[in-house]
Residue, then its C-alpha position, 0 to 999 in steps of 0.5 A: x514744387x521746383x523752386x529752381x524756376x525763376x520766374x519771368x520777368x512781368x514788366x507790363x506795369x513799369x512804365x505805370x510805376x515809374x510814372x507814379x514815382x516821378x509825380x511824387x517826386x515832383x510832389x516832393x520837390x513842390x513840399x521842399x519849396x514850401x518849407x524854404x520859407x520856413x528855413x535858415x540859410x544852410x537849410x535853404x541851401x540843402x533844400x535846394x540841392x535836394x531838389x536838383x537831385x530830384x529834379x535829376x531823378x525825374x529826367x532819368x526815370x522819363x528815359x526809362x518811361x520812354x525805354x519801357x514804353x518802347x519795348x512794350x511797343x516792340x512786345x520785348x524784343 
């Protein structure tokens, strides 16, 4: 067995992938919200800066959705 082979590169389910990982980030961000109820001012604070970075992240993992997508399109050319 040649071990020295690299294997191609299988992008045919990123967009999936990265789709999937935005909805759990905007699950996330939904559970951070919730909880601010339930916290103190610092904490609040913390939450709410977690979620613009998530929110950040989500923008993003879109621009690399819509990457992925076109270079299916474009069969990786």
């Amino acid at each position: 067995m040649d071990y020295n082979k690299a294997k191609p590169d299988d992008r045919s389910d990123n967009a999936e992938k990265l789709e999937q990982m935005v909805q759990n980030t905007y699950e996330n961000i939904e559970k951070a919200e919730e909880t601010i109820q339930f916290s103190d001012g610092e904490n609040i604070q913390k939450i709410k800066d977690k979620n613009e970075k998530r929110r950040a992240s989500i923008e993003g993992m879109k621009a690399e959705i819509q990457d992925e997508t076109n270079a299916q399109n474009n069969k990786y050319q």
